[in-house]
C-alpha positions in Angstrom: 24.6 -23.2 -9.6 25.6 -19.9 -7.5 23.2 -16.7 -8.0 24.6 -14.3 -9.7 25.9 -10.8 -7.5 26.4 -7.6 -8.5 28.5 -5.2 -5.5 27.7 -1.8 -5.2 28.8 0.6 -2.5 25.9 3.0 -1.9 26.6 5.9 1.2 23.9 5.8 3.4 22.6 8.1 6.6 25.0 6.8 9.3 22.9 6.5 11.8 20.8 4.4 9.4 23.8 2.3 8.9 24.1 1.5 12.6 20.7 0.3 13.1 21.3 -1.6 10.1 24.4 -3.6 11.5 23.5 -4.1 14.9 19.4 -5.9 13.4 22.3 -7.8 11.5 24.4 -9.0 14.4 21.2 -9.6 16.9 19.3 -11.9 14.6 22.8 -13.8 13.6 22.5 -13.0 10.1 25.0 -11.2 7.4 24.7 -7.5 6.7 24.3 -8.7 3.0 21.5 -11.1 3.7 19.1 -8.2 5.6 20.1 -5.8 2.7 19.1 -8.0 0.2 15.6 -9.0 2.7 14.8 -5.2 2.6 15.3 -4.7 -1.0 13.4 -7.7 -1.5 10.2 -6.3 0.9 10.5 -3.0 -0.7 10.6 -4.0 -4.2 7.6 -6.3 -3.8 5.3 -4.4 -1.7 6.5 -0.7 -1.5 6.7 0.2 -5.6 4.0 -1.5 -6.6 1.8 0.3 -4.0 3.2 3.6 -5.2 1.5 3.4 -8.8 -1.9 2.5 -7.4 -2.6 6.5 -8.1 -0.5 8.7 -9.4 1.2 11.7 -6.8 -0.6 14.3 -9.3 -3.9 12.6 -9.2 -4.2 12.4 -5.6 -2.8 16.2 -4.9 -5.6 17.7 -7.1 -8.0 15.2 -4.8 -6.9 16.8 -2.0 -6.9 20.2 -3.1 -10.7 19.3 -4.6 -11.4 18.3 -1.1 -10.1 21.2 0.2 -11.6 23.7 -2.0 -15.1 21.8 -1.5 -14.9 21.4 2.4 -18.2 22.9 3.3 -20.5 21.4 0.6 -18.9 17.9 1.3 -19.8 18.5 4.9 -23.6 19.8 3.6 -24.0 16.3 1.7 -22.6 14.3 4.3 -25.4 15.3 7.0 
């Protein structure tokens, strides 16, 4: 049985586009096929990674770190 599609017709950076055709025609393969490959890689590795700490959590890190430069550096010796 056929996989189900679903088209969409995002606009993307051109140049982006470009570089996305021509990996396309110098491996042989269909525009659709790589899209699909990179959508696959990013929603397998890419999100998941991105909820490992939240964006709040690790800006106040940082600006903990920051604010507590020189007794870090004190403990570290």
């Amino acid at each position: 049985m056929p996989a189900s599609t679903k088209k969409f017709t995002p606009e993307i950076d051109a140049k982006l586009y470009r570089e996305f055709v021509a990996v396309a025609e110098k491996n042989g393969q269909t525009k659709r096929h790589v899209l699909e490959e990179a959508l696959r890689f990013y929603l397998k590795n890419v999100v998941p990674s991105q909820h490992l700490v939240r964006r709040e959590v690790m800006e106040d890190f940082e600006r903990s770190v920051s604010r507590n430069r020189d007794l870090l550096e004190r403990l570290a010796k």
